[in-house]
N, CA, C and O atoms as a GROMACS GRO file, in nm:
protein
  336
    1UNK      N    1  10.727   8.715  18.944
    1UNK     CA    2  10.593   8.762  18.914
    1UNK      C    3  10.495   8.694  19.009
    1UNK      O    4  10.502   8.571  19.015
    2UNK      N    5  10.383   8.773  19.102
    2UNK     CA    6  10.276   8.668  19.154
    2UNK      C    7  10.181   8.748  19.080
    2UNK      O    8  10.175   8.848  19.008
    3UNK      N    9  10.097   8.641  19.141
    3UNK     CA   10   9.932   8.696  19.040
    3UNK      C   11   9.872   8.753  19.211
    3UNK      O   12   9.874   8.697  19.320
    4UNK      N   13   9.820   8.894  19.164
    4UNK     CA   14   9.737   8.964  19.287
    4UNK      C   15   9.583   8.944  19.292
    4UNK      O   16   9.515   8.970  19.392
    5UNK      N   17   9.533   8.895  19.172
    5UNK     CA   18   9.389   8.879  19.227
    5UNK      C   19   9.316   8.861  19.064
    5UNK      O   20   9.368   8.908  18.962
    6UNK      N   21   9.231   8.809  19.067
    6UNK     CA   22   9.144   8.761  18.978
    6UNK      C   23   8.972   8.805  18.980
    6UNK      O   24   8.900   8.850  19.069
    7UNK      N   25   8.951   8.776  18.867
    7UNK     CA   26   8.793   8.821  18.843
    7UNK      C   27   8.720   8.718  18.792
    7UNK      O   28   8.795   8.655  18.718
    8UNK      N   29   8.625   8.676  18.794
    8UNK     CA   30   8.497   8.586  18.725
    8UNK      C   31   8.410   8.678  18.636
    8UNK      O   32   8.339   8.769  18.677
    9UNK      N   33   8.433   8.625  18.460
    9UNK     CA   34   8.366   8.678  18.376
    9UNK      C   35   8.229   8.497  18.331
    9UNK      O   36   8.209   8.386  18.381
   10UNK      N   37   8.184   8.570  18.227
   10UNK     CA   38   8.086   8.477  18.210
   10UNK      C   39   8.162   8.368  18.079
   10UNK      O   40   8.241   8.419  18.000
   11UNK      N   41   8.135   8.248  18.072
   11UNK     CA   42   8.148   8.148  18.053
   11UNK      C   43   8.262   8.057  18.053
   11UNK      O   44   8.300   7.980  17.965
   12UNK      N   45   8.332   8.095  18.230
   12UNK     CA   46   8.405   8.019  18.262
   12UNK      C   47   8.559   8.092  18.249
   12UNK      O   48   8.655   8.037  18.303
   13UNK      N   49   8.575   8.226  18.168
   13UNK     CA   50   8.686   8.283  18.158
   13UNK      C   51   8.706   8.388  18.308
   13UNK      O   52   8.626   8.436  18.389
   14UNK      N   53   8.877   8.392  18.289
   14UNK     CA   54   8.879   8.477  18.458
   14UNK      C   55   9.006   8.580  18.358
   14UNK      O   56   9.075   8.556  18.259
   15UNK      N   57   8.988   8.702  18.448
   15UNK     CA   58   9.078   8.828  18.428
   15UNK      C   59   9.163   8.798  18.572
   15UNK      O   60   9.133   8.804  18.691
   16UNK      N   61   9.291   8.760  18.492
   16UNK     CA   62   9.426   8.811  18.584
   16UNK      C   63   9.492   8.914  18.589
   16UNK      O   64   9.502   8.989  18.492
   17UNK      N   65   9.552   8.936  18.710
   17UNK     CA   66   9.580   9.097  18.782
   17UNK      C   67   9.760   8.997  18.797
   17UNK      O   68   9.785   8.884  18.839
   18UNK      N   69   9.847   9.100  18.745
   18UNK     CA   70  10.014   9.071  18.797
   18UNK      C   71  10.065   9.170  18.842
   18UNK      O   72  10.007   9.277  18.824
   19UNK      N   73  10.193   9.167  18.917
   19UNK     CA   74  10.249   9.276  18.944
   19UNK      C   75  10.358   9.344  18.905
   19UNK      O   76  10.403   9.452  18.944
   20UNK      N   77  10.417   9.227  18.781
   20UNK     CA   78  10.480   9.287  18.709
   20UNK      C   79  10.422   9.386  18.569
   20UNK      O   80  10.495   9.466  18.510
   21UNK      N   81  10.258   9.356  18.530
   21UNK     CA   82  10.246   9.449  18.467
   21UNK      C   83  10.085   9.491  18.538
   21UNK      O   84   9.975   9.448  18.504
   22UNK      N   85  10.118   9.583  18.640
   22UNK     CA   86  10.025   9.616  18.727
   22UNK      C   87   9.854   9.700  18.638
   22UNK      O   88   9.734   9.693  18.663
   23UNK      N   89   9.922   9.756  18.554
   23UNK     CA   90   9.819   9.884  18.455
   23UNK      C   91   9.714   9.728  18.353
   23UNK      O   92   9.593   9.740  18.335
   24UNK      N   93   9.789   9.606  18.306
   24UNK     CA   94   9.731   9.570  18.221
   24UNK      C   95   9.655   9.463  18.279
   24UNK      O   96   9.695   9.419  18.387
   25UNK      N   97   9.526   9.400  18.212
   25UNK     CA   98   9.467   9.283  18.248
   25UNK      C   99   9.475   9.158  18.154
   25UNK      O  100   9.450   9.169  18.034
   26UNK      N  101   9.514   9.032  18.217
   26UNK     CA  102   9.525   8.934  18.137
   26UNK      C  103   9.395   8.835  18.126
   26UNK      O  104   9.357   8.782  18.230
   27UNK      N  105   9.320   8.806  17.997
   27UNK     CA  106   9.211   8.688  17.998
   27UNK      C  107   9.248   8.534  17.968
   27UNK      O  108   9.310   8.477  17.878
   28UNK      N  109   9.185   8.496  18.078
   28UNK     CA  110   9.212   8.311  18.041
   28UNK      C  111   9.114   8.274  18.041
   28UNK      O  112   9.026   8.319  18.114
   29UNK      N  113   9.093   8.145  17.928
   29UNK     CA  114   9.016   8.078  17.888
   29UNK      C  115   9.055   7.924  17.977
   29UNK      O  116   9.153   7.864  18.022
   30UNK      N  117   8.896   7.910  17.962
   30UNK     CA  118   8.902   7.730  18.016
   30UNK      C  119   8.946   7.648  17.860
   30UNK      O  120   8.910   7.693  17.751
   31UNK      N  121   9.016   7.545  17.873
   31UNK     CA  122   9.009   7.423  17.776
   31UNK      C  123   9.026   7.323  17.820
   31UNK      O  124   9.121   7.316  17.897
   32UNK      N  125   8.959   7.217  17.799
   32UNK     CA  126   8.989   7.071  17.909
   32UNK      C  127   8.956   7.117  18.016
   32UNK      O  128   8.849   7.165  18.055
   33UNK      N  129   9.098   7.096  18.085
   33UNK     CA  130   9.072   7.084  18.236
   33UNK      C  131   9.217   7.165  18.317
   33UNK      O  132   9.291   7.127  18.408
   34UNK      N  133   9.210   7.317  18.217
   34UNK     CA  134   9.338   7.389  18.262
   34UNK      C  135   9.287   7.526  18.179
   34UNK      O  136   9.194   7.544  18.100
   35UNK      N  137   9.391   7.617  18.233
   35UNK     CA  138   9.325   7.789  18.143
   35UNK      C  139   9.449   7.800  18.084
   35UNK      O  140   9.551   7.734  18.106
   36UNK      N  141   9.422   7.928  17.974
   36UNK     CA  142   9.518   7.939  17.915
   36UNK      C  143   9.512   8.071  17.883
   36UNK      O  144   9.394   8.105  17.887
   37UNK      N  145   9.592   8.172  17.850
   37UNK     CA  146   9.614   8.347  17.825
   37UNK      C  147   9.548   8.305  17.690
   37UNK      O  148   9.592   8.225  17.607
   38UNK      N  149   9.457   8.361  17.687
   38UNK     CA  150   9.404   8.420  17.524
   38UNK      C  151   9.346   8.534  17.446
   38UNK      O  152   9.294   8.552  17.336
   39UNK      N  153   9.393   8.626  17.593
   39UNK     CA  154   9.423   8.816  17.546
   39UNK      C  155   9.486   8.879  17.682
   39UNK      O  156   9.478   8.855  17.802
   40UNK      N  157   9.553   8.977  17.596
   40UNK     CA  158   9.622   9.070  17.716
   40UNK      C  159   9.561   9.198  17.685
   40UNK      O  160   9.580   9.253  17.576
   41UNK      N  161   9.482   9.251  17.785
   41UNK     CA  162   9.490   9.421  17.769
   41UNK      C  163   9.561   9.482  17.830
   41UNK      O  164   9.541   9.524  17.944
   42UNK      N  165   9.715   9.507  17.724
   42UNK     CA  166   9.784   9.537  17.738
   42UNK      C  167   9.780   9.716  17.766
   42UNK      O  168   9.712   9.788  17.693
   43UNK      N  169   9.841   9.756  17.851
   43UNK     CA  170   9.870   9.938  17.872
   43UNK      C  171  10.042   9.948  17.821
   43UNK      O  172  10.135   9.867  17.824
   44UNK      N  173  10.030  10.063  17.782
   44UNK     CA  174  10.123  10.103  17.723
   44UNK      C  175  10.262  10.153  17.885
   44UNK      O  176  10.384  10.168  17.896
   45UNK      N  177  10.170  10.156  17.953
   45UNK     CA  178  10.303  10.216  18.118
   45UNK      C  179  10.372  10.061  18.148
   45UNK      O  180  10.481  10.059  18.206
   46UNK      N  181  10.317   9.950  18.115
   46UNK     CA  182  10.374   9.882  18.139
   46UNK      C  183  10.498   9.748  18.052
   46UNK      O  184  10.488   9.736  17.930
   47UNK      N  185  10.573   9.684  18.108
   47UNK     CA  186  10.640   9.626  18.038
   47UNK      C  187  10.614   9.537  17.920
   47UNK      O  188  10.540   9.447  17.959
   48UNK      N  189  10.638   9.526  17.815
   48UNK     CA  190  10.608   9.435  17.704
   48UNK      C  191  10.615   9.313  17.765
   48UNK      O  192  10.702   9.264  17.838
   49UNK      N  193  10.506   9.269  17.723
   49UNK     CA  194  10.501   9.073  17.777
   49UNK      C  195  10.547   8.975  17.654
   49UNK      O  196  10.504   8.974  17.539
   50UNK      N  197  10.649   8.893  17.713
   50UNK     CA  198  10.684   8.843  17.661
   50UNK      C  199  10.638   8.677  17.616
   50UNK      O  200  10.522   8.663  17.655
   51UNK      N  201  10.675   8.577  17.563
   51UNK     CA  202  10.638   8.446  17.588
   51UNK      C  203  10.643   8.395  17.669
   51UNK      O  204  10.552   8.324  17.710
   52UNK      N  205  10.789   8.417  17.743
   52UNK     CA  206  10.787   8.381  17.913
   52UNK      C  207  10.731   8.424  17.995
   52UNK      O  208  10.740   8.359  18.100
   53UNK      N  209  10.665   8.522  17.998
   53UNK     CA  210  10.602   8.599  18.069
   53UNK      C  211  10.444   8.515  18.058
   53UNK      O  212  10.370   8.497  18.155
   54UNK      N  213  10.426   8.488  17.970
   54UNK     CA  214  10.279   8.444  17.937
   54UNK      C  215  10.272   8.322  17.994
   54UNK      O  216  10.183   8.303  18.076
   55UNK      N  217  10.366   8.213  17.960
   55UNK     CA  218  10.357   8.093  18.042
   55UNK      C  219  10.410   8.087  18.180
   55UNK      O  220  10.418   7.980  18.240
   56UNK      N  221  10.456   8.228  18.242
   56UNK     CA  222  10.460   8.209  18.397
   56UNK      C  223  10.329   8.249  18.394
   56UNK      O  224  10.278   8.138  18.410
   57UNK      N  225  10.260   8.305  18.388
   57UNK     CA  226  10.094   8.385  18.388
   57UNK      C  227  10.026   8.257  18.392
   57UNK      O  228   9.992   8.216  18.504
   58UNK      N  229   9.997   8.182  18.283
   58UNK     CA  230   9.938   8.031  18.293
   58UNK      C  231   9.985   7.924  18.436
   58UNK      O  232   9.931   7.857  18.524
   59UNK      N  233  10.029   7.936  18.420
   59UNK     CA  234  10.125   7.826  18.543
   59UNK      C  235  10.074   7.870  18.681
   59UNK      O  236  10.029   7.788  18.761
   60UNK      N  237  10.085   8.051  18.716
   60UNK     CA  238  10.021   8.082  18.832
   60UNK      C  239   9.902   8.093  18.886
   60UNK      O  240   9.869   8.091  19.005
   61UNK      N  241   9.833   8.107  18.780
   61UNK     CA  242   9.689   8.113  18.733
   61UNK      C  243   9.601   7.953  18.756
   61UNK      O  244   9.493   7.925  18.808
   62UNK      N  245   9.706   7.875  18.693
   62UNK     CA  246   9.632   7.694  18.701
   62UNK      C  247   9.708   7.664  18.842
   62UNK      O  248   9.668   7.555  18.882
   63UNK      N  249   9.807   7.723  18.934
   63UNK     CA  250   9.833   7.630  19.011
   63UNK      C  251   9.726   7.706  19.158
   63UNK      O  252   9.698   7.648  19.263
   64UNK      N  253   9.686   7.843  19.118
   64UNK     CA  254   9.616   7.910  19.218
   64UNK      C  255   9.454   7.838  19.203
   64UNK      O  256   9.363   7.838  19.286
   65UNK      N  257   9.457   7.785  19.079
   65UNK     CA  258   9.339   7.720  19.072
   65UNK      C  259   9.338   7.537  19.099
   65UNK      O  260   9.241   7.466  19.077
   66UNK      N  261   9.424   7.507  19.132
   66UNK     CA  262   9.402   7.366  19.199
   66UNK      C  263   9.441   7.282  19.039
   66UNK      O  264   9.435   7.160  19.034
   67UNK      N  265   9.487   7.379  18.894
   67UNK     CA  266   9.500   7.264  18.786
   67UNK      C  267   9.615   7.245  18.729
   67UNK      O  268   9.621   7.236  18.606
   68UNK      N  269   9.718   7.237  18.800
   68UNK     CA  270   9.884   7.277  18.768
   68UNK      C  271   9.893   7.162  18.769
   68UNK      O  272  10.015   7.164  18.779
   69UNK      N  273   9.857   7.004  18.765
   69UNK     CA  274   9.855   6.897  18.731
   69UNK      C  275   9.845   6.882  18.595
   69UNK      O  276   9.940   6.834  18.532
   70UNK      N  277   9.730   6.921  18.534
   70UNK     CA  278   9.679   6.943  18.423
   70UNK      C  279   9.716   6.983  18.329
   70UNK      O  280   9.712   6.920  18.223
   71UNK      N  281   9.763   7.106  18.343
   71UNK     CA  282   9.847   7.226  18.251
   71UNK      C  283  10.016   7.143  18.250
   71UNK      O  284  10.095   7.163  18.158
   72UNK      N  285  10.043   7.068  18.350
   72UNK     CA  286  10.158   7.030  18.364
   72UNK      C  287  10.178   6.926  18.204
   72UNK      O  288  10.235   6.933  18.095
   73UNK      N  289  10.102   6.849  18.270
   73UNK     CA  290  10.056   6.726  18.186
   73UNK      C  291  10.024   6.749  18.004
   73UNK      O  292  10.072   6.686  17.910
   74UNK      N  293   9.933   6.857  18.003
   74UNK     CA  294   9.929   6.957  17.874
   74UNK      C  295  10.122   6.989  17.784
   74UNK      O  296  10.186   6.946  17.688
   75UNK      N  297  10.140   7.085  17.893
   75UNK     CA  298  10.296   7.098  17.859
   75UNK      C  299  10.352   6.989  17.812
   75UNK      O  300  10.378   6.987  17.692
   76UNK      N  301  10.384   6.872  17.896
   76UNK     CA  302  10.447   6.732  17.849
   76UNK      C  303  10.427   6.709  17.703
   76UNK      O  304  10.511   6.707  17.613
   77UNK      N  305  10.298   6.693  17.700
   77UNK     CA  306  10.243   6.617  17.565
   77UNK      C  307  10.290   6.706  17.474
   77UNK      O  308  10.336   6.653  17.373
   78UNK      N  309  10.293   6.808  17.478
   78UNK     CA  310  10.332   6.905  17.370
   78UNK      C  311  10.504   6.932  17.323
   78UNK      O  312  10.558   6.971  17.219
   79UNK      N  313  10.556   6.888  17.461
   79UNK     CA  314  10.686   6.908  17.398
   79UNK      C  315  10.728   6.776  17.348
   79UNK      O  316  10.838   6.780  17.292
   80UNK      N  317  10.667   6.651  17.354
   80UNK     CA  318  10.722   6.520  17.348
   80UNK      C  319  10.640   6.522  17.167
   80UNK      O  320  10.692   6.452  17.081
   81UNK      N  321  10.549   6.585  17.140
   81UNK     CA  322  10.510   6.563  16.962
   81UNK      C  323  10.556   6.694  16.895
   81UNK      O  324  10.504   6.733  16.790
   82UNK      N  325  10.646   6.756  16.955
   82UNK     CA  326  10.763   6.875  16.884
   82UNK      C  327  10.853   6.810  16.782
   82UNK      O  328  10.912   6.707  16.815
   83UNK      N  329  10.866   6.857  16.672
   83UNK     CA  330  10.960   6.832  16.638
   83UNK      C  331  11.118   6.840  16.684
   83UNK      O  332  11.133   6.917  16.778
   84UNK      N  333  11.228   6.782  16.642
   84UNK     CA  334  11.339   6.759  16.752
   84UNK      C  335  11.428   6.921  16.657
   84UNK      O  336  11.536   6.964  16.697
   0.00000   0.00000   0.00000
């Protein structure tokens, strides 16, 4: 999956463009100091998105933005206070 291009909405959220689901647009939100998918307008021509799908979307999204440190770091913490 790459990400083809992005948009600037107002208060800090951006619309991602993929090419695996070319018809739909994805919204990320800022939190901290990394974005995160927190809607898909999803089209029906294209493939169902999955969970994996969503956190490759995040990952390409924060590393095209200079915060794949961040989001990295996010990830960590979260799987280390998971239950086992």
């Amino acid at each position: 999956m790459e990400l083809l291009n992005i948009s600037y909405l107002k208060k800090g959220q951006l619309l991602g463009f993929f090419d695996k689901f070319p018809s739909s647009k994805v919204l990320f939100s800022p939190i901290k100091n990394y974005y995160f998918v927190s809607y898909v307008y999803w089209d029906e021509r294209d493939a169902v998105v999955t969970e994996e799908d969503l956190e490759r979307m995040e990952m390409l999204m924060n590393t095209y933005l200079g915060k794949e440190s961040f989001y990295r770091k996010r990830k960590n913490l979260n799987e280390k206070d998971a239950p086992a």
